[in-house]
N, CA, C, O and CB atoms as a CASP TS submission, in Angstrom:
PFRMAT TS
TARGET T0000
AUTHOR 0000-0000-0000
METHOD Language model
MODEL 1
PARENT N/A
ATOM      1  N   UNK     1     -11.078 -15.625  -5.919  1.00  0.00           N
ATOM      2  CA  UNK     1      -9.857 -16.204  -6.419  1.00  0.00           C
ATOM      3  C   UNK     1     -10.050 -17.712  -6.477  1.00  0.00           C
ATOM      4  O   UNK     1     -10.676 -18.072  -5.480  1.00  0.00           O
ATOM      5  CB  UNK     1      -8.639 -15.815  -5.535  1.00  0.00           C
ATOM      6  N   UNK     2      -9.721 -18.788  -7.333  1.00  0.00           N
ATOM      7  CA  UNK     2      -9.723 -19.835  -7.681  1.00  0.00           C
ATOM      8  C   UNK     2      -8.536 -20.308  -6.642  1.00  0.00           C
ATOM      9  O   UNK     2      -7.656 -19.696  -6.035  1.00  0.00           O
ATOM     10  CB  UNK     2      -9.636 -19.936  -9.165  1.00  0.00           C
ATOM     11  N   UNK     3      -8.947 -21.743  -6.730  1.00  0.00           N
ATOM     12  CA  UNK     3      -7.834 -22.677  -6.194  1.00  0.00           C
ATOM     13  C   UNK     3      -6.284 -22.330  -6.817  1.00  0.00           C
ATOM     14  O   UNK     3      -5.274 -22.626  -6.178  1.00  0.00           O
ATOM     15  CB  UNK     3      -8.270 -24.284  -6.622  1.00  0.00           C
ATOM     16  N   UNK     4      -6.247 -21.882  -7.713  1.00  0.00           N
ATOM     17  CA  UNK     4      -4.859 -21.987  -8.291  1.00  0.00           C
ATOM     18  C   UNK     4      -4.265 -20.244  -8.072  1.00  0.00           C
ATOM     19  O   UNK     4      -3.312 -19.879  -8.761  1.00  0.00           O
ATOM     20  CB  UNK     4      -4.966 -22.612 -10.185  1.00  0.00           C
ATOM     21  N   UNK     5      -4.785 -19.467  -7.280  1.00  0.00           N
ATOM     22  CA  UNK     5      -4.316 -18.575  -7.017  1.00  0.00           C
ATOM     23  C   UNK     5      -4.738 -17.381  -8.072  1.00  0.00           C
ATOM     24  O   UNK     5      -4.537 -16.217  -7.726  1.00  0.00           O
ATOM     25  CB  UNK     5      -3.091 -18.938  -6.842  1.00  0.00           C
ATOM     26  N   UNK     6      -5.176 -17.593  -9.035  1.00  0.00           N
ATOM     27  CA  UNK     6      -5.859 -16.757 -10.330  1.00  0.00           C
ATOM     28  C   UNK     6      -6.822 -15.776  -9.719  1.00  0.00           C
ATOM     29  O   UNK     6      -7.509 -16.039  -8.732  1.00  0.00           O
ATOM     30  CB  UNK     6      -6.763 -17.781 -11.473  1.00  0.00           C
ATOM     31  N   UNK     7      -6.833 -14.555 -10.408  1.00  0.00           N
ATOM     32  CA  UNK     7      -8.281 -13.609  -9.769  1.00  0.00           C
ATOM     33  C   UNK     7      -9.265 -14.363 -10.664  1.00  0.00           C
ATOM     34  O   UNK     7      -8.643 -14.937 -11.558  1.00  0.00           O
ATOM     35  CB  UNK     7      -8.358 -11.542 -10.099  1.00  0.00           C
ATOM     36  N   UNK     8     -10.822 -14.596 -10.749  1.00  0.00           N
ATOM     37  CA  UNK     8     -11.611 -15.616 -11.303  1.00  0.00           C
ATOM     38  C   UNK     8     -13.085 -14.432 -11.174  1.00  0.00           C
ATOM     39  O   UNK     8     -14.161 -14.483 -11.768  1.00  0.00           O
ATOM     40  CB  UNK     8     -11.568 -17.371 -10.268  1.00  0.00           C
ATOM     41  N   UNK     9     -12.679 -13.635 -10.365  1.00  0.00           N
ATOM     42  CA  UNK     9     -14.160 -12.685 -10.630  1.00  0.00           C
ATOM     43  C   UNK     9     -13.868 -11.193  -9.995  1.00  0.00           C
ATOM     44  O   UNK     9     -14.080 -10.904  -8.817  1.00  0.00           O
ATOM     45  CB  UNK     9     -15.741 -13.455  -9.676  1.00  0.00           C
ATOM     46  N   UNK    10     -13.460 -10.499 -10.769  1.00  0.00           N
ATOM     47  CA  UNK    10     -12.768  -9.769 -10.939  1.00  0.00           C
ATOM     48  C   UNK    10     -13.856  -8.017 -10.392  1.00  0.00           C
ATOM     49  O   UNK    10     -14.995  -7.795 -10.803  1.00  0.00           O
ATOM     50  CB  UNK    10     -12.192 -10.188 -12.500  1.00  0.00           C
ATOM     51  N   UNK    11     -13.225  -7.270  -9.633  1.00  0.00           N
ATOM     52  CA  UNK    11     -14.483  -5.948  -9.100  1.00  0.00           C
ATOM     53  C   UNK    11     -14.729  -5.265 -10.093  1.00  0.00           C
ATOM     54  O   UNK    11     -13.990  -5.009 -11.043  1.00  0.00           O
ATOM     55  CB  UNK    11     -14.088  -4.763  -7.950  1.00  0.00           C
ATOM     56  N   UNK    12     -16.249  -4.809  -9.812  1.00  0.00           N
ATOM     57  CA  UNK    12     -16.493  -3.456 -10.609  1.00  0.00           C
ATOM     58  C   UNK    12     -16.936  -2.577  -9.766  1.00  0.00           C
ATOM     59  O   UNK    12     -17.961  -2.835  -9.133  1.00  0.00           O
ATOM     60  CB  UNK    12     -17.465  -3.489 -11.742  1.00  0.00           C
ATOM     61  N   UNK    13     -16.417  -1.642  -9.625  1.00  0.00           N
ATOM     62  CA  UNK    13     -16.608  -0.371  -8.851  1.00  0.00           C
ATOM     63  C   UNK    13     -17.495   0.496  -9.355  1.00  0.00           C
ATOM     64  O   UNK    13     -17.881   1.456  -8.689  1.00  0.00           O
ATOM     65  CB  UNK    13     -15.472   0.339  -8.699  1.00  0.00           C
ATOM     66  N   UNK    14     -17.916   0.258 -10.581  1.00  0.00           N
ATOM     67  CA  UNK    14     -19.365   0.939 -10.788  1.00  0.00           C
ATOM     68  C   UNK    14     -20.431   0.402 -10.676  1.00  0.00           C
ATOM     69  O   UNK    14     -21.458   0.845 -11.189  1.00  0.00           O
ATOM     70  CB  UNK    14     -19.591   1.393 -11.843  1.00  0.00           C
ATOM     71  N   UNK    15     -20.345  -0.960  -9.776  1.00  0.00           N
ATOM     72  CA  UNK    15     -21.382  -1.666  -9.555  1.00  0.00           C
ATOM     73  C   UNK    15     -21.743  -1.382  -8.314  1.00  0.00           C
ATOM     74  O   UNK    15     -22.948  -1.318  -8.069  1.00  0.00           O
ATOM     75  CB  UNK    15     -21.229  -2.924  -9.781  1.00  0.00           C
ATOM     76  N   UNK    16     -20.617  -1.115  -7.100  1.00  0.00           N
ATOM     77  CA  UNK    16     -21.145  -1.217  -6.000  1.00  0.00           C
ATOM     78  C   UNK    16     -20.001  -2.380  -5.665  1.00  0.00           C
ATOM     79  O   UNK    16     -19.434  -2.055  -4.622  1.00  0.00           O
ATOM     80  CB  UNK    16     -22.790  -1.482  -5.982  1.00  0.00           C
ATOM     81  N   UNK    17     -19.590  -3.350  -6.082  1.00  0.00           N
ATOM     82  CA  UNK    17     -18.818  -4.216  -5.125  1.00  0.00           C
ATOM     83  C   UNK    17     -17.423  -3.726  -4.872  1.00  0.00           C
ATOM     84  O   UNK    17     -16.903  -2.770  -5.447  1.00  0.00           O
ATOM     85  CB  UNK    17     -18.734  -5.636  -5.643  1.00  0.00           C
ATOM     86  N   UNK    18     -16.935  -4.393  -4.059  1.00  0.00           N
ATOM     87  CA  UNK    18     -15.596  -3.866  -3.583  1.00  0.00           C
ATOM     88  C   UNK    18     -14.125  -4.382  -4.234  1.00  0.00           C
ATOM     89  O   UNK    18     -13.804  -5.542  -4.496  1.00  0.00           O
ATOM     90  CB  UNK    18     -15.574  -4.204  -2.107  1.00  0.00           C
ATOM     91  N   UNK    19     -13.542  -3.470  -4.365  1.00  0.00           N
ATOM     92  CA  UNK    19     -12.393  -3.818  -4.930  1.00  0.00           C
ATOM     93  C   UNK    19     -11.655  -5.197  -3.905  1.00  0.00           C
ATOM     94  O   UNK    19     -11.833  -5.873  -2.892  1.00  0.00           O
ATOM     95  CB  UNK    19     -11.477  -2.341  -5.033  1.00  0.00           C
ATOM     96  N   UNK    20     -10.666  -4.948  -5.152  1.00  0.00           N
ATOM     97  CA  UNK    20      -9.852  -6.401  -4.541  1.00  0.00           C
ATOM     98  C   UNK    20      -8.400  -6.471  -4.942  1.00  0.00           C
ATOM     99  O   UNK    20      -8.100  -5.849  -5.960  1.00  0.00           O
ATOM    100  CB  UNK    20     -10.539  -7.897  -5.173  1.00  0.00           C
ATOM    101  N   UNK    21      -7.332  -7.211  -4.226  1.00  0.00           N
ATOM    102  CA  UNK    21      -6.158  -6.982  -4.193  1.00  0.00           C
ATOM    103  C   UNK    21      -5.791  -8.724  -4.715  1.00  0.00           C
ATOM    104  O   UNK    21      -6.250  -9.738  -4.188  1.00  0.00           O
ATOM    105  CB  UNK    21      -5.654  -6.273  -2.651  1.00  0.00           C
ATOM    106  N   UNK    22      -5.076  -8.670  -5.594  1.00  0.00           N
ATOM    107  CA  UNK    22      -4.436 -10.254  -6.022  1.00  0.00           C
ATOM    108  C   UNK    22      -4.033 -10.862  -4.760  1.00  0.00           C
ATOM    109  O   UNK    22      -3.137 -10.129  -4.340  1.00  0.00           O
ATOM    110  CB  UNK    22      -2.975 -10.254  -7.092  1.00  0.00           C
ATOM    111  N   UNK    23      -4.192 -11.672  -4.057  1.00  0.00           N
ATOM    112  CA  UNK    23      -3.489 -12.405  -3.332  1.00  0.00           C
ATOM    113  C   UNK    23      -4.181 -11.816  -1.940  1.00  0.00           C
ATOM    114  O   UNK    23      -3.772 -12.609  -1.092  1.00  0.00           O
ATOM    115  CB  UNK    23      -1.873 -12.279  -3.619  1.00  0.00           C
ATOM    116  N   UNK    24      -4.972 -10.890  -1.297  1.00  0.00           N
ATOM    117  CA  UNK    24      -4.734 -10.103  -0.409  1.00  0.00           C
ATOM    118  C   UNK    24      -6.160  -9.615  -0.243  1.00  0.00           C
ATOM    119  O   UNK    24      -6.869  -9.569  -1.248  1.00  0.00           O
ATOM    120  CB  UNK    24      -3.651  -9.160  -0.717  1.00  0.00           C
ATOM    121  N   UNK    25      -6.676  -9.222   1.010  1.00  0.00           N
ATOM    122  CA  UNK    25      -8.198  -9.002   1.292  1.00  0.00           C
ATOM    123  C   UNK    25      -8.606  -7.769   0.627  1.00  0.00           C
ATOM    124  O   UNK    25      -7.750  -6.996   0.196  1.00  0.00           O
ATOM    125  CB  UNK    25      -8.555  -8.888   2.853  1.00  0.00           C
ATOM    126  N   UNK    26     -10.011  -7.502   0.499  1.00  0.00           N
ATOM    127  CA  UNK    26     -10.575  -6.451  -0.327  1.00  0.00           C
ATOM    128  C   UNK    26     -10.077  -5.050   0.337  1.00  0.00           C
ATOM    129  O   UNK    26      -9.763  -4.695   1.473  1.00  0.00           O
ATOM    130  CB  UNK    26     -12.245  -6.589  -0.389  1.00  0.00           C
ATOM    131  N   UNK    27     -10.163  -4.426  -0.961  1.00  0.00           N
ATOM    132  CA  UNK    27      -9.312  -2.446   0.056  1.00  0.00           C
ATOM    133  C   UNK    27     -10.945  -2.284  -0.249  1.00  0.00           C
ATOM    134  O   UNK    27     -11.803  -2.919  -0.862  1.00  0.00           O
ATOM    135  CB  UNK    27      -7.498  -0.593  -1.167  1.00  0.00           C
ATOM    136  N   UNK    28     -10.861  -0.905   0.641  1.00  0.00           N
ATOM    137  CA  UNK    28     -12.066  -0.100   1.142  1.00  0.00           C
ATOM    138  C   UNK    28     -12.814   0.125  -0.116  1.00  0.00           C
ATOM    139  O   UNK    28     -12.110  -0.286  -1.038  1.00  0.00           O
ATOM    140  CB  UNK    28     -11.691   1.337   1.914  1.00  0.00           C
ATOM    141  N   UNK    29     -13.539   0.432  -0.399  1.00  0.00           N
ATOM    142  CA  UNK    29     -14.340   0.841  -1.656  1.00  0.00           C
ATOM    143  C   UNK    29     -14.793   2.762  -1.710  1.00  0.00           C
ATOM    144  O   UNK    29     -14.947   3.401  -0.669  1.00  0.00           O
ATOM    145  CB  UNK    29     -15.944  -0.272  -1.552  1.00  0.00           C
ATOM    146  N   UNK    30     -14.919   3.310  -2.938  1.00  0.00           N
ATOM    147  CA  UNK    30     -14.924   4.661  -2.892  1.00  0.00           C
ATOM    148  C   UNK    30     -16.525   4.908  -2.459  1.00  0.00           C
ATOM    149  O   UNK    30     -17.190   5.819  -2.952  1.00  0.00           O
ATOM    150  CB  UNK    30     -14.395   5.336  -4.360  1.00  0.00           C
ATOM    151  N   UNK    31     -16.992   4.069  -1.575  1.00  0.00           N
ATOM    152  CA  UNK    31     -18.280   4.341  -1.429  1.00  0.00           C
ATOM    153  C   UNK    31     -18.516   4.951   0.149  1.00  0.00           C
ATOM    154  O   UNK    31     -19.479   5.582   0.584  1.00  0.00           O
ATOM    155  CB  UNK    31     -19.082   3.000  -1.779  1.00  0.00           C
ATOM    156  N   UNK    32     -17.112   4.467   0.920  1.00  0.00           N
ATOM    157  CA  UNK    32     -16.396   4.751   1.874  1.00  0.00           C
ATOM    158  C   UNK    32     -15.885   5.680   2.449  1.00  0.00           C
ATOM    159  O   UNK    32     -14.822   5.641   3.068  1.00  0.00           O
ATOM    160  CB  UNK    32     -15.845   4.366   1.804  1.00  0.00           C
ATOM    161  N   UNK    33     -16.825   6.910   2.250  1.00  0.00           N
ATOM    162  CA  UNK    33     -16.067   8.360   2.095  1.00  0.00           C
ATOM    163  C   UNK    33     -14.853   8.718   3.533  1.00  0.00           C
ATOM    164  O   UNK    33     -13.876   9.453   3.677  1.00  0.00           O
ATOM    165  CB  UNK    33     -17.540   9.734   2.098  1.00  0.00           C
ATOM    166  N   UNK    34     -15.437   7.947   4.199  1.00  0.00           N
ATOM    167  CA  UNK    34     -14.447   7.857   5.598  1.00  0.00           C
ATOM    168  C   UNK    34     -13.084   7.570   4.987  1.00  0.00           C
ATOM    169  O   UNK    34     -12.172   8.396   4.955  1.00  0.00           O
ATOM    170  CB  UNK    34     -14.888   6.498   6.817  1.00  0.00           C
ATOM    171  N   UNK    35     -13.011   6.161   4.440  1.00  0.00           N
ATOM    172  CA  UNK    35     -12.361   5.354   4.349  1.00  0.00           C
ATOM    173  C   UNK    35     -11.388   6.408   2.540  1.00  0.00           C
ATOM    174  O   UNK    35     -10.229   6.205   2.181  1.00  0.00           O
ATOM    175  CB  UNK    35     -13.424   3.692   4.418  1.00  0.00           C
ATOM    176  N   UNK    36     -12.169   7.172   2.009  1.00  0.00           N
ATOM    177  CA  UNK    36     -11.736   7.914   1.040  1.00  0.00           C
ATOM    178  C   UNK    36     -10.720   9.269   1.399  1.00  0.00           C
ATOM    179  O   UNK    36      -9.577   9.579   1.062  1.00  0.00           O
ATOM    180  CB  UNK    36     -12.959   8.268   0.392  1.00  0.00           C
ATOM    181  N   UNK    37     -11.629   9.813   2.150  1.00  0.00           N
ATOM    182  CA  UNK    37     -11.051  10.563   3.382  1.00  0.00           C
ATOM    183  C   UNK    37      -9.436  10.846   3.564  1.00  0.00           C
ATOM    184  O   UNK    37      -8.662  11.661   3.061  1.00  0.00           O
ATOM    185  CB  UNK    37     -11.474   9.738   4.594  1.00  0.00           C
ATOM    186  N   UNK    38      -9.288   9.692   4.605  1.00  0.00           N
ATOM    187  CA  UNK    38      -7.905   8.890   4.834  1.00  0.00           C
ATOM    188  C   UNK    38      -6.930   8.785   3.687  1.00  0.00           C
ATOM    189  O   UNK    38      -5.824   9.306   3.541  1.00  0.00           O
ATOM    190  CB  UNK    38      -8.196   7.437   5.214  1.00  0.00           C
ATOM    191  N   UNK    39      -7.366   8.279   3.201  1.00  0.00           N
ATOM    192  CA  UNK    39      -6.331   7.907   2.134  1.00  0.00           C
ATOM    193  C   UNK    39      -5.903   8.637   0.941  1.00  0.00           C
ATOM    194  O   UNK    39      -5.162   8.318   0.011  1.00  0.00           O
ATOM    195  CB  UNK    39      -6.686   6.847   1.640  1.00  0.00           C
ATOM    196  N   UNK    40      -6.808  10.101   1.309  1.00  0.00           N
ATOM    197  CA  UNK    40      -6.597  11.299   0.051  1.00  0.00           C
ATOM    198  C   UNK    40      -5.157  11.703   0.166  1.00  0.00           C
ATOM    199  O   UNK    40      -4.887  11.922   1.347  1.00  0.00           O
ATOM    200  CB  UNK    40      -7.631  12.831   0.230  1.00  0.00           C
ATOM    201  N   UNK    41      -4.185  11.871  -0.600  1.00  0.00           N
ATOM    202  CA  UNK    41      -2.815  12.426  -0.955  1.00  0.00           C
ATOM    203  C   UNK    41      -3.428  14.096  -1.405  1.00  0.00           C
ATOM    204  O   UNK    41      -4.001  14.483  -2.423  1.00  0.00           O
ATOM    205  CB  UNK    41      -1.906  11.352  -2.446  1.00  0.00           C
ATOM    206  N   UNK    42      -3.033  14.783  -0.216  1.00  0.00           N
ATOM    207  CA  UNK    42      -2.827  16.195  -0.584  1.00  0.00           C
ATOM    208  C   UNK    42      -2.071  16.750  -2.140  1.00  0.00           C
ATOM    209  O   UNK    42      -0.844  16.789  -2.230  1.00  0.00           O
ATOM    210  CB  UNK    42      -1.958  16.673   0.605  1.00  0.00           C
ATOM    211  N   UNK    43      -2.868  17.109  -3.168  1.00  0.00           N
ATOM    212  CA  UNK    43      -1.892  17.313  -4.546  1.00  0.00           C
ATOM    213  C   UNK    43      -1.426  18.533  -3.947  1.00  0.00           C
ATOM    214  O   UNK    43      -0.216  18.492  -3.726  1.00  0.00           O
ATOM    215  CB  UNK    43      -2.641  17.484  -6.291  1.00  0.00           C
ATOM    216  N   UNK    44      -2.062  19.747  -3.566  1.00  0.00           N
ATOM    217  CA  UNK    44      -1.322  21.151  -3.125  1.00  0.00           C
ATOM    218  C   UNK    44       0.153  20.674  -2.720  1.00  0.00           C
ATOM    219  O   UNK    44       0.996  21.342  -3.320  1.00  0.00           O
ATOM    220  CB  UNK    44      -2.154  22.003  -1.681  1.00  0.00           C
ATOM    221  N   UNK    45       0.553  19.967  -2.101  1.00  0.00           N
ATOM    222  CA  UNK    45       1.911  19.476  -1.343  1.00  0.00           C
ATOM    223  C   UNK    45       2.713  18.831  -2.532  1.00  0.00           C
ATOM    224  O   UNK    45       3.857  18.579  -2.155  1.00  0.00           O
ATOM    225  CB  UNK    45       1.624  18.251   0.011  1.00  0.00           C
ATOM    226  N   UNK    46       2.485  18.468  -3.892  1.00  0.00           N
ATOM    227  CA  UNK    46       2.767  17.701  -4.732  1.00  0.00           C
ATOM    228  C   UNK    46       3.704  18.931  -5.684  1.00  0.00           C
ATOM    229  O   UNK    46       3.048  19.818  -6.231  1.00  0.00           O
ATOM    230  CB  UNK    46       1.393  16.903  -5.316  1.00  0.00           C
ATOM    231  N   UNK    47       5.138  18.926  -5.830  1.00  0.00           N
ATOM    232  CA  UNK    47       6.188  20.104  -6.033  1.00  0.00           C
ATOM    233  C   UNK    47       6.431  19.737  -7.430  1.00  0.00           C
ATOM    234  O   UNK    47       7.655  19.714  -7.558  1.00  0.00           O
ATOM    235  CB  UNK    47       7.656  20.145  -5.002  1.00  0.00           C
ATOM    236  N   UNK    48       5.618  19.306  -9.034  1.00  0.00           N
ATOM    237  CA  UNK    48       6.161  18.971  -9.812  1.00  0.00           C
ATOM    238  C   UNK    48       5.125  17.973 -10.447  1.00  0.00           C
ATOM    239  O   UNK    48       4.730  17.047  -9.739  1.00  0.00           O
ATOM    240  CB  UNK    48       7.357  18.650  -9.393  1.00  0.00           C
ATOM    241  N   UNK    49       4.615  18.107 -11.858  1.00  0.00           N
ATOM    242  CA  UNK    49       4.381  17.510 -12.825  1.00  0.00           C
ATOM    243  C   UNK    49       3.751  15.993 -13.024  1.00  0.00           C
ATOM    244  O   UNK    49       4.618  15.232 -13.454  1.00  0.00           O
ATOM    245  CB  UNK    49       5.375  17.664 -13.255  1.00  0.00           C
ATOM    246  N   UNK    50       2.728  15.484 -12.864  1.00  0.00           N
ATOM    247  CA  UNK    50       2.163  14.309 -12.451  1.00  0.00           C
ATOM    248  C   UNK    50       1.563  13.856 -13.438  1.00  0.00           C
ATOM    249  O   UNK    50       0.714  14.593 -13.939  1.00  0.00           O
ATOM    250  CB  UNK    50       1.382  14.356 -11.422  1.00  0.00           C
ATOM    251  N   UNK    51       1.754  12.749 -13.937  1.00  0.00           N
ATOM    252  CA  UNK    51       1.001  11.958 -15.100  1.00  0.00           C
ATOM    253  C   UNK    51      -0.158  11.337 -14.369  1.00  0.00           C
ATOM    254  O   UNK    51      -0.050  10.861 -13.239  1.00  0.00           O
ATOM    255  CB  UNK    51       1.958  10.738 -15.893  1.00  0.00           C
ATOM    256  N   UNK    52      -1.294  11.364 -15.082  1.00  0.00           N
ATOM    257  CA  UNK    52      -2.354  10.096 -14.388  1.00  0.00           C
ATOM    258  C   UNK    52      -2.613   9.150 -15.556  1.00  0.00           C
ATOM    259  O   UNK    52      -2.716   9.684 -16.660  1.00  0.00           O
ATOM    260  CB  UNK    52      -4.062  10.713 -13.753  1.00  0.00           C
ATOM    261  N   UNK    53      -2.736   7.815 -15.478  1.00  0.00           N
ATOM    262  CA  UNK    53      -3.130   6.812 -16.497  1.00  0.00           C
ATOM    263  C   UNK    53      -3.794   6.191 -15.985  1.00  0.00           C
ATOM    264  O   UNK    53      -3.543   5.738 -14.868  1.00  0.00           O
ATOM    265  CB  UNK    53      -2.327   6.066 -17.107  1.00  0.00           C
ATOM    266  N   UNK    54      -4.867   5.963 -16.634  1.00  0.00           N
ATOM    267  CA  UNK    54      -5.940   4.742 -16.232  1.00  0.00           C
ATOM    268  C   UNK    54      -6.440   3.843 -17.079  1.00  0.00           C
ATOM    269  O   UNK    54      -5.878   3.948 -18.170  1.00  0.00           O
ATOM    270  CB  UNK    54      -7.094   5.182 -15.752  1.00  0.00           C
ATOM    271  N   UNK    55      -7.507   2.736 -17.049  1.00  0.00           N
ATOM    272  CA  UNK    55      -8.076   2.566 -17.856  1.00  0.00           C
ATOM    273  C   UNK    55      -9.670   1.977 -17.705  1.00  0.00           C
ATOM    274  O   UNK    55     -10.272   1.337 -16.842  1.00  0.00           O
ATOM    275  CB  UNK    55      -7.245   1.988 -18.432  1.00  0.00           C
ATOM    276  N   UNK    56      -9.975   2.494 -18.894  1.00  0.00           N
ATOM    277  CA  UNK    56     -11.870   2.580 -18.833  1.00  0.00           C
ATOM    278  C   UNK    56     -12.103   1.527 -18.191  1.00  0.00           C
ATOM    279  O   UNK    56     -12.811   1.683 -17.196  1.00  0.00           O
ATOM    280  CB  UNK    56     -12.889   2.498 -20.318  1.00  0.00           C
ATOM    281  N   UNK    57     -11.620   0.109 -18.498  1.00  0.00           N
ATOM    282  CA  UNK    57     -12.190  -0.899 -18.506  1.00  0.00           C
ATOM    283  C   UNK    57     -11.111  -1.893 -17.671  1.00  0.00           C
ATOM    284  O   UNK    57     -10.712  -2.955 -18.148  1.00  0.00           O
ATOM    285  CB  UNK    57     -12.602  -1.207 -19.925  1.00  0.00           C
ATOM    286  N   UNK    58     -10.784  -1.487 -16.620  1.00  0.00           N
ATOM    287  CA  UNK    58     -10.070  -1.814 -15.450  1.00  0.00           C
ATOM    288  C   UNK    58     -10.840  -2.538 -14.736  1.00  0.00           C
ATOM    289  O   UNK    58     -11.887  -2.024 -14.343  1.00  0.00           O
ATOM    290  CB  UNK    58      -9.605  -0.786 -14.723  1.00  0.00           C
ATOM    291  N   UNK    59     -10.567  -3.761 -14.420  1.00  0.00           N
ATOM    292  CA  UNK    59     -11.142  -4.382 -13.783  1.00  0.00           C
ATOM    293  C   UNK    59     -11.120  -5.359 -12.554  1.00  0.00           C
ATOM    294  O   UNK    59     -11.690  -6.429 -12.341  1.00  0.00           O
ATOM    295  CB  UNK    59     -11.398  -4.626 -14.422  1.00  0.00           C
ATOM    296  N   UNK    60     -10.048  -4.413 -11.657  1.00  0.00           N
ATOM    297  CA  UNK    60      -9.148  -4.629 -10.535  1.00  0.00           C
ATOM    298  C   UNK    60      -9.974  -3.573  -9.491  1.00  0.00           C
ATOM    299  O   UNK    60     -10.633  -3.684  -8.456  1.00  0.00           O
ATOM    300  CB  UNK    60      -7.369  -4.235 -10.912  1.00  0.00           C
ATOM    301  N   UNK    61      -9.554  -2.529 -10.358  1.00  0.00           N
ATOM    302  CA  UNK    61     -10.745  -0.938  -9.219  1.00  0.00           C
ATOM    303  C   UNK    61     -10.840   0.285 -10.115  1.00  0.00           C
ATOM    304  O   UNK    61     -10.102   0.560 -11.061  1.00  0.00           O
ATOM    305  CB  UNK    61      -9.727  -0.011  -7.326  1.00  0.00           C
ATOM    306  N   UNK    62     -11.379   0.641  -9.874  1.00  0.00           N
ATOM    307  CA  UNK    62     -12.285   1.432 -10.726  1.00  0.00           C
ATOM    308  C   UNK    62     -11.048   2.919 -10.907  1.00  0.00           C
ATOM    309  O   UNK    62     -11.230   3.970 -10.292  1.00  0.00           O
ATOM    310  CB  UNK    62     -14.123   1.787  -9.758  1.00  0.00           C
ATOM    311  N   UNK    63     -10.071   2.733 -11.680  1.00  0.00           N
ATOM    312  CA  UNK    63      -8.913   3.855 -11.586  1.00  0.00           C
ATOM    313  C   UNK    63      -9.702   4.688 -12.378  1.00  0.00           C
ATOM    314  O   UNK    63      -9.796   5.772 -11.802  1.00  0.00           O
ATOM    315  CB  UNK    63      -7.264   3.551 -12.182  1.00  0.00           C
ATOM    316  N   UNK    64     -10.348   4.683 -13.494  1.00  0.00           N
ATOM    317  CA  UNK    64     -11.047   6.073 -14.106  1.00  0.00           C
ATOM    318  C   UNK    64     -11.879   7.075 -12.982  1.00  0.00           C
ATOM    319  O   UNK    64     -11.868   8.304 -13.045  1.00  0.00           O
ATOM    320  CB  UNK    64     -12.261   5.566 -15.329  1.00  0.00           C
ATOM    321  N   UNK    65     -12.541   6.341 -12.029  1.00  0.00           N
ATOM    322  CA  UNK    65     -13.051   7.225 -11.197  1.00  0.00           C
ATOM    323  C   UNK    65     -12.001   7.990 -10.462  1.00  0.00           C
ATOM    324  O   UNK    65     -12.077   9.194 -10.220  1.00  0.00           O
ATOM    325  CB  UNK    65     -13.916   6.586 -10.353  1.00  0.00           C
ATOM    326  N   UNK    66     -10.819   7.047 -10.058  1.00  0.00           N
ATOM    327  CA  UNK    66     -10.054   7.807  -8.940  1.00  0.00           C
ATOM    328  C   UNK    66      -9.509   8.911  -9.609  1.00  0.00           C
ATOM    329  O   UNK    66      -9.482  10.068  -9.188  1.00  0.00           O
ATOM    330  CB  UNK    66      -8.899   6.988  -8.194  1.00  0.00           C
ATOM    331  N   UNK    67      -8.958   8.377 -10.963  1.00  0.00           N
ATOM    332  CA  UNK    67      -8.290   9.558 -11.724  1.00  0.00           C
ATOM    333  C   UNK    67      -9.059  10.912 -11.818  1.00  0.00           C
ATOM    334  O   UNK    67      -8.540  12.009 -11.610  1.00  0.00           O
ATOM    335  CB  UNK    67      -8.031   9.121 -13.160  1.00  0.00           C
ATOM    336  N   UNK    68     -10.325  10.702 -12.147  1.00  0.00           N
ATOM    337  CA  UNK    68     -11.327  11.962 -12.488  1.00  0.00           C
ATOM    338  C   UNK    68     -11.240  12.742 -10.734  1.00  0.00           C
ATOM    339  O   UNK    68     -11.247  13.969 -10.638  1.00  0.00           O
ATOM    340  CB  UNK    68     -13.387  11.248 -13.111  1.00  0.00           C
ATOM    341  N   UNK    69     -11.166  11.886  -9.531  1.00  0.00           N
ATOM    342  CA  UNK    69     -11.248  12.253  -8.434  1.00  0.00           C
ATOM    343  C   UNK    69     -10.008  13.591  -8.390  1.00  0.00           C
ATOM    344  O   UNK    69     -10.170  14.810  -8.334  1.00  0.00           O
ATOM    345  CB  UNK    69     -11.119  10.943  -7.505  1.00  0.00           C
ATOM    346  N   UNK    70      -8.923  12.867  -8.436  1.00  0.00           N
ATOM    347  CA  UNK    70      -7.655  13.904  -8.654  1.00  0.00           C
ATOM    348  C   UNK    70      -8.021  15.009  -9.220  1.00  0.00           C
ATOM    349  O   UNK    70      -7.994  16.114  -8.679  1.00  0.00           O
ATOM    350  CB  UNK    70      -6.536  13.432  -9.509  1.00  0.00           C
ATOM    351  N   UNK    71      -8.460  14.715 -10.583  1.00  0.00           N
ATOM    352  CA  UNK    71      -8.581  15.668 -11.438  1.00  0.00           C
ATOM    353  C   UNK    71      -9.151  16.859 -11.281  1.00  0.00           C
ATOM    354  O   UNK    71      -8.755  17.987 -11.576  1.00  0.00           O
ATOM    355  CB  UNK    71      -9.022  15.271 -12.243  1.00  0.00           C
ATOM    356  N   UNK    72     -10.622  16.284 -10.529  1.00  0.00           N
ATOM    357  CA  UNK    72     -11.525  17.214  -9.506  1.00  0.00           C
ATOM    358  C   UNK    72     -11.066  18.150  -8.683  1.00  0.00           C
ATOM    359  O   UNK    72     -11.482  19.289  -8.472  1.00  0.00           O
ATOM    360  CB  UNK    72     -12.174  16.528  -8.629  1.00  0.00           C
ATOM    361  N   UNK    73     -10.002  17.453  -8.155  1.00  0.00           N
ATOM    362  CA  UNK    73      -9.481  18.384  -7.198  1.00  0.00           C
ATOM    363  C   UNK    73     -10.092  18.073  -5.452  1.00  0.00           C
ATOM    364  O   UNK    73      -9.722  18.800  -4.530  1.00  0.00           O
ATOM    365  CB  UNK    73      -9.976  19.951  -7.835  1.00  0.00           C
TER
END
């Protein structure tokens, strides 16, 4: 992040580096299976109709992977 509060170099999660939060320290990376683990949302428990949107070229964290993750099952 730059002096002026701007994101200035932005993650790629298909690189290997770790995501990052505007303003706020890096979240875990999906490389983290511990850390993936944890933070999985049971869909079986999910009572109703779920949109997923992502995009290819996201460049905050890698949501196409997470989405395909869901998707996986």
């Amino acid at each position: 992040m730059d002096p002026s509060g701007r994101l200035s170099s932005p993650a790629d999660g298909d690189r290997g580096r770790r995501s990052i939060r505007l303003g706020g320290p890096p979240s875990p990376s999906l490389d983290n299976k511990e850390a993936v683990e944890k933070a999985v949302i049971p869909g079986e428990k999910i009572n109703g109709p779920v949109l997923l949107v992502s995009g290819k070229d996201d460049r905050l964290w890698p949501s196409s992977a997470m989405v395909d993750m869901v998707i996986a099952g």
